[in-house]
C-alpha positions in Angstrom: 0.0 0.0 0.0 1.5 3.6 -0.8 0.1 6.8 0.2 -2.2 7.0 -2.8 -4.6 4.6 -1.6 -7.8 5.6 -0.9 -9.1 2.9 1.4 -11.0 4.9 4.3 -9.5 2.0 6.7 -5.8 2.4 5.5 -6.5 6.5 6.1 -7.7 5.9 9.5 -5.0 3.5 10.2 -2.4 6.6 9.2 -4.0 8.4 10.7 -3.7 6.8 14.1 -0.1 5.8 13.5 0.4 9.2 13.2 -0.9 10.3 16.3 1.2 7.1 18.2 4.3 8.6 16.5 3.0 12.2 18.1 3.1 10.8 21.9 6.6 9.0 21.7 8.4 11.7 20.0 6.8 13.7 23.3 8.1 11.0 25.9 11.8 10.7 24.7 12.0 14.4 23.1 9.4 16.8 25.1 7.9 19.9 23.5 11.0 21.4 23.7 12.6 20.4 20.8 9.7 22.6 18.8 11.6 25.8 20.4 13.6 28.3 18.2 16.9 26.6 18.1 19.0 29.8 16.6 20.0 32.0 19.4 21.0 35.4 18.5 24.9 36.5 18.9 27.9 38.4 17.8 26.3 38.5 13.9 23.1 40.5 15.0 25.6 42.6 16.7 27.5 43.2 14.0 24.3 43.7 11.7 23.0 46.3 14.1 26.7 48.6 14.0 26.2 47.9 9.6 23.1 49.9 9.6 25.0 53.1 11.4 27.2 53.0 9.2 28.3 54.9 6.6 31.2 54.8 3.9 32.3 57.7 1.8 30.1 59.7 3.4 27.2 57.6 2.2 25.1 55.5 4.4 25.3 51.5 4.0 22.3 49.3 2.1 20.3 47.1 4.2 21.8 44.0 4.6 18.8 42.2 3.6 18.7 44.2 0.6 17.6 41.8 -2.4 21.3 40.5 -4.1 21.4 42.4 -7.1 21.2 45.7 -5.2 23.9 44.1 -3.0 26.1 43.2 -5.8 25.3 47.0 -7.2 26.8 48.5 -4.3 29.4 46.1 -3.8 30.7 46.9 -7.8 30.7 50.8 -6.6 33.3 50.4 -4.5 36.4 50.7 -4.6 39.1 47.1 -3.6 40.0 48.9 -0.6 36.8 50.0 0.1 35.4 46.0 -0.2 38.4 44.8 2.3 37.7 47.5 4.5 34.2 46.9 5.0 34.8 43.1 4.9 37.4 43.1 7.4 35.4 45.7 9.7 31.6 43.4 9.2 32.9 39.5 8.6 29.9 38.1 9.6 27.6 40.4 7.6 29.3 40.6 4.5 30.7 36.9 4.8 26.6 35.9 4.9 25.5 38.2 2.3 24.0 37.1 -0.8 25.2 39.6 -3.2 28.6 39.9 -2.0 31.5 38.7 -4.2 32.3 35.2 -3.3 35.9 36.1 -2.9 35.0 38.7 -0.4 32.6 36.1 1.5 35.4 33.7 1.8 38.0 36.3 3.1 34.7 37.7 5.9 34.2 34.0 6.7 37.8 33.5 7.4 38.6 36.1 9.4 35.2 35.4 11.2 36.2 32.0 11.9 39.6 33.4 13.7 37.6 35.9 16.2 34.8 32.3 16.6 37.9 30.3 17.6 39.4 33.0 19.6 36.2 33.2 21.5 35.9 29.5 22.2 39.5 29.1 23.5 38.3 31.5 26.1 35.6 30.0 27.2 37.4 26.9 27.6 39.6 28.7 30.4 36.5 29.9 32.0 36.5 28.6 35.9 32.6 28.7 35.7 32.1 26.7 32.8 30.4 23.2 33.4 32.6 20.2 31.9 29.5 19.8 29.7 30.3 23.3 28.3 34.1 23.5 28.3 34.0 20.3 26.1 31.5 22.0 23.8 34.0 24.4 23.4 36.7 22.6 22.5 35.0 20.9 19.8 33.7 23.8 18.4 37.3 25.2 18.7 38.6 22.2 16.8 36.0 22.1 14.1 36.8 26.1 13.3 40.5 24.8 13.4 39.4 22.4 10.5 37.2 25.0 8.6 40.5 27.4 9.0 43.2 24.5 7.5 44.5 25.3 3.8 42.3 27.6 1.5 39.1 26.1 2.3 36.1 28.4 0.5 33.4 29.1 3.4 30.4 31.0 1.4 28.6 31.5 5.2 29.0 31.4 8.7 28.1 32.1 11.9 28.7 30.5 15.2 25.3 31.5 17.0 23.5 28.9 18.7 24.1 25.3 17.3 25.6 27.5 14.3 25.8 27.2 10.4 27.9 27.2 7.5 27.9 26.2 4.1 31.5 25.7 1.8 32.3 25.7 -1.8 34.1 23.2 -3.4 35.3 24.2 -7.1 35.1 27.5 -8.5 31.8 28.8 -8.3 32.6 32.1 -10.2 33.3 30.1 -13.5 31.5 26.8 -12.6 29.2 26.4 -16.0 27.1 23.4 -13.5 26.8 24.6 -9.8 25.6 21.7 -7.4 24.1 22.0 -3.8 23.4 19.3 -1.5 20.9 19.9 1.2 21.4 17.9 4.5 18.8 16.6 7.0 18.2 16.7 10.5 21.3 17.0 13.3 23.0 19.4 10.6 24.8 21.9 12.5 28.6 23.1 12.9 29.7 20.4 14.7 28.3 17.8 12.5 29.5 19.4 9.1 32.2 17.2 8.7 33.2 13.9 10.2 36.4 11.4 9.6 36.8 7.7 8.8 33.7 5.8 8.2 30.9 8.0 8.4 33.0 10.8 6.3 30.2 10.7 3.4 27.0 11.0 6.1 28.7 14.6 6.4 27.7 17.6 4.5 31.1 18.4 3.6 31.6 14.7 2.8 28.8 14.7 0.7 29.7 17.6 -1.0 33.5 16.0 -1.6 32.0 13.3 -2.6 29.9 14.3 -5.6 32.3 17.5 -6.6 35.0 14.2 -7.2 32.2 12.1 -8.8 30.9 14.8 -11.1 34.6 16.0 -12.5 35.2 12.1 -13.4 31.9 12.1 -14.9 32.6 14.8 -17.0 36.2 15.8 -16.8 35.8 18.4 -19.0 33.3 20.4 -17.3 33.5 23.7 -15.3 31.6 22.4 -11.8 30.9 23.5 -8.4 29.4 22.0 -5.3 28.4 23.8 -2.6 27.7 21.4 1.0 25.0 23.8 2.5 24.4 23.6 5.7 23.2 27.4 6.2 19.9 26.4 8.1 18.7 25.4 11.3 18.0 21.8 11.1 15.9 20.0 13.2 17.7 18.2 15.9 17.1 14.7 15.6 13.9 12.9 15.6 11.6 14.9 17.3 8.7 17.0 16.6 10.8 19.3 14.7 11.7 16.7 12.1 7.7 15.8 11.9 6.9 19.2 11.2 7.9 21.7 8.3 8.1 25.0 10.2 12.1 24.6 10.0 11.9 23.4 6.4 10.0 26.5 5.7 12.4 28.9 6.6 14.9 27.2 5.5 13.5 26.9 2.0 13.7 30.8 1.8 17.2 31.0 2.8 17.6 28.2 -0.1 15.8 30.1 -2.5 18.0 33.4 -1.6 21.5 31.4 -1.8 20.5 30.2 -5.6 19.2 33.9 -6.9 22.2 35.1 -5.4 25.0 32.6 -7.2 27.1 34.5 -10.0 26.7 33.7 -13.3 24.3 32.2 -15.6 25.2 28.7 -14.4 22.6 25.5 -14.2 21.6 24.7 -10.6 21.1 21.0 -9.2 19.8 20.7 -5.8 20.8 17.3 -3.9 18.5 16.9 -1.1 18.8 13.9 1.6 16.5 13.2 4.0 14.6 16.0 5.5 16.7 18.1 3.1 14.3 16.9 1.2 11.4 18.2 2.6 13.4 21.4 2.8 13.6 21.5 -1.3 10.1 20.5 -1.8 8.7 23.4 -0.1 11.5 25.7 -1.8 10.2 24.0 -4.9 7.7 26.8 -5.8 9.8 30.0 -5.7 13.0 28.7 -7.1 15.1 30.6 -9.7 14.5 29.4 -13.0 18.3 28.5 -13.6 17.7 25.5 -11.0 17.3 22.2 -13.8 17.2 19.5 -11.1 15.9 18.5 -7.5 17.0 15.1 -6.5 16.0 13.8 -3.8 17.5 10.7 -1.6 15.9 9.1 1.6 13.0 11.6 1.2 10.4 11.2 3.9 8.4 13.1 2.0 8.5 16.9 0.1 5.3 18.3 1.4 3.3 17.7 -2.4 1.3 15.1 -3.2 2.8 14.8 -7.0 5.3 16.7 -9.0 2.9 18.9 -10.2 1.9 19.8 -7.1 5.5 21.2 -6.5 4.8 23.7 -9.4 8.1 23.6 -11.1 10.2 23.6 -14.3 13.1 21.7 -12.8 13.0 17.7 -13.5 12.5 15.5 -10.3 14.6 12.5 -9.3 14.1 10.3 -6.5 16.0 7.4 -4.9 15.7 5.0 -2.1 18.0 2.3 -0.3 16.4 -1.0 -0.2 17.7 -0.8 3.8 16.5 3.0 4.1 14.7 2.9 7.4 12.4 6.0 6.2 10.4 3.5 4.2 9.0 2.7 7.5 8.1 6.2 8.2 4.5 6.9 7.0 3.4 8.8 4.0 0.8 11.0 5.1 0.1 15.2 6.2 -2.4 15.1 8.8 -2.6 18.5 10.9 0.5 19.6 9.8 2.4 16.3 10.8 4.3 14.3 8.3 5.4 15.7 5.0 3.3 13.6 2.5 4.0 11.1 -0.4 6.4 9.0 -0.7 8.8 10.5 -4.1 9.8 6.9 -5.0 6.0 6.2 -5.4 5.8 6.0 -9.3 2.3 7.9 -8.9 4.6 10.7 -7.4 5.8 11.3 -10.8 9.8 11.7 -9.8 12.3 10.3 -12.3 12.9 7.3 -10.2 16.7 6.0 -10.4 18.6 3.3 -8.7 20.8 4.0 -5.8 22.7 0.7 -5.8 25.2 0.6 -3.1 23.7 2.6 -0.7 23.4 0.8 2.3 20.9 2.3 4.9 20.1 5.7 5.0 23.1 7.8 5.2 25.2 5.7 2.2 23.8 7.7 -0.8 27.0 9.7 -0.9 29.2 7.1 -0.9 32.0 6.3 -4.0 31.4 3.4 -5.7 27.9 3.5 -5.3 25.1 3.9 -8.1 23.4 6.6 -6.1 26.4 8.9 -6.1 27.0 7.8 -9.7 24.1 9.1 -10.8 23.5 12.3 -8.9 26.9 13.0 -11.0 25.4 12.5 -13.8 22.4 14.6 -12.8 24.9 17.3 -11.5 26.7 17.6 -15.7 23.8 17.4 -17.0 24.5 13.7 -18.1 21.4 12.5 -17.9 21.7 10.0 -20.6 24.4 8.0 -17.8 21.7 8.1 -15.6 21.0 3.9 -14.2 17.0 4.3 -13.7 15.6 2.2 -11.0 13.3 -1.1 -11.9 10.1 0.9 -11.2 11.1 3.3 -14.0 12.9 2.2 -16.6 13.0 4.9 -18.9 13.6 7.7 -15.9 15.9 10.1 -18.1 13.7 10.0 -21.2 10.4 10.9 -19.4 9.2 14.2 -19.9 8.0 14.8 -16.6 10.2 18.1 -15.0 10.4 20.3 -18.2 14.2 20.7 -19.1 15.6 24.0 -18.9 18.2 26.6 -19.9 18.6 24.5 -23.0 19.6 21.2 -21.0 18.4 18.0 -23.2 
């Protein structure tokens, strides 16, 4: 039985299920998990100084200003003018979409030094619980990591459980830009792990494909950008049941994609509740986005592809040993996020993701999941291995192409 049944004793059955899954998330989570998990910091700080501010005698834009009129104000200015607002605001300019990338990367380093700084004080705080001095020193190693070589952070900021999103390739010339859009537990100090679990990472994932994609096509001028620039839910709670977090989030997508430079195609990767993330972005994307592919989807808040009213084509993918299979397919009240995408009555472009094992293996090299979200991301769709359920997946004509993309 999928979703799409109509049976009024399968419905009711959801229905209950759904309200069972309600009352344990309650008893090992609470209610509190539902509460605003950003905290506010040194960025709304800084924000607050920009707006006083004025430079050759003329006030500063809003920082929220839409991105061309960032990038307008940005190209008025003089190089010494750029550094010296960049070095004087690192954690506005390094989070502004508008800003030159090169610029972001410089404001993200240098607001990575004054995070780290800030940690390795706290660790030598007398009144800090061993809870929090440990805290500390991981965060204090993971900006240590973020800091090593010429690593390309396109946002930051250390608020709360914190956020950050890094380039891999050259995203002024890329010709295919890739994004990857983590699930739940996304924060700074799981952006990037070591040995086994490397490729359940962000910035795994986002290694990952950017190597997959240049042996794809060797040829080709690619980006990928491992985005994890929104407050995730934290674990499996009521958060990751609902899609208030998603929702936000999907904005902040939406104004990271108008804000890329150049004319370049857009893939979106999206695992997990990523994926519910990208489904309700779905609507107001830029037209330059050509694919959403989704992995380990518990759903994208849409009962079909049309239903996500976009141009971009629509993959979808499943382990055989994906435990979200198990999690129902339903919206009742606000709870759940809907069909299943590897339903072929969804209408994705359903493909195989050999290999994978379990949830977080979609990322993995060697596997035919990561093989074909290569393909996906250089526009090699033709390469693409279609799962059983859908055999001809990359000749359907479901997802209109776009930008002139076969």
């Amino acid at each position: 039985m999928t979703s799409f049944d109509s049976s009024p004793t399968l419905t009711a059955w959801r229905a209950l299920l759904a309200v069972a899954v309600v009352f344990v998330m309650l008893a090992t989570t609470g209610w509190t998990a539902v509460r605003h998990q950003h905290a506010s910091g040194p960025r709304e700080t800084a924000l607050a100084s920009w707006a006083r501010d004025r430079i050759a005698g003329h006030a500063l834009p809003d920082a929220d200003a839409p991105a061309y009129r960032l990038a307008h104000f940005f190209a008025t200015l003089t190089t010494g003018q750029q550094v010296a607002l960049t070095d004087r605001y690192p954690l506005v300019v390094g989070n502004m979409n508008g800003a030159p990338v090169t610029l972001r990367y410089r404001a993200n380093r240098k607001a990575l030094l004054r995070a780290k700084a800030e940690e390795l004080r706290r660790t030598r705080d007398a009144g800090l619980s061993p809870d929090g001095r440990g805290q500390a020193l991981r965060r204090v190693e993971r900006f240590r990591s973020l800091l090593a070589g010429d690593r390309q952070i396109l946002s930051f900021d250390p608020a709360g459980r914190g956020r950050a999103a890094e380039v891999f390739g050259d995203l002024d010339r890329a010709e295919r830009v890739s994004v990857v859009v983590p699930g739940v537990d996304t924060n700074l100090l799981t952006l990037e792990r070591t040995g086994h679990k490397q490729n359940a990472a962000p910035v795994g994932m986002a290694q990952s494909l950017y190597g997959a994609e240049r042996s794809t096509r060797p040829g080709a001028r690619t980006a990928v950008i491992a985005w994890a620039d929104y407050t995730a839910p934290a674990g499996i709670g009521m958060d990751a049941a609902l899609g208030r977090l998603a929702a936000v989030g999907a904005g902040r997508l939406n104004a990271l994609v108008a804000a890329l430079p150049g004319t370049s195609a857009v893939s979106l990767f999206c695992h997990s509740y990523g994926s519910v993330l990208c489904g309700l972005a779905a609507r107001e994307l830029p037209s330059r986005v050509s694919d959403i592919a989704v992995a380990g989807s518990p759903g994208m808040r849409a009962d079909s592809v049309g239903a996500l009213h976009t141009r971009a084509r629509v993959w979808a993918m499943r382990d055989g040993d994906d435990w979200i299979k198990d999690v129902p397919n339903m919206a009742v009240g606000g709870l759940g996020h809907g069909a299943d995408p590897v339903d072929p009555g969804f209408g994705a472009r359903i493909v195989s993701a050999a290999g994978a094992i379990g949830h977080s293996g979609y990322f993995e090299p060697g596997t035919r999941s990561l093989s074909n979200f290569a393909a996906i991301g250089v526009g090699a769709y033709d390469a693409v291995s279609c799962a059983g359920a859908d055999p001809a997946c990359h000749r359907r004509t479901s997802g209109a192409p776009i930008l002139g993309h076969a």
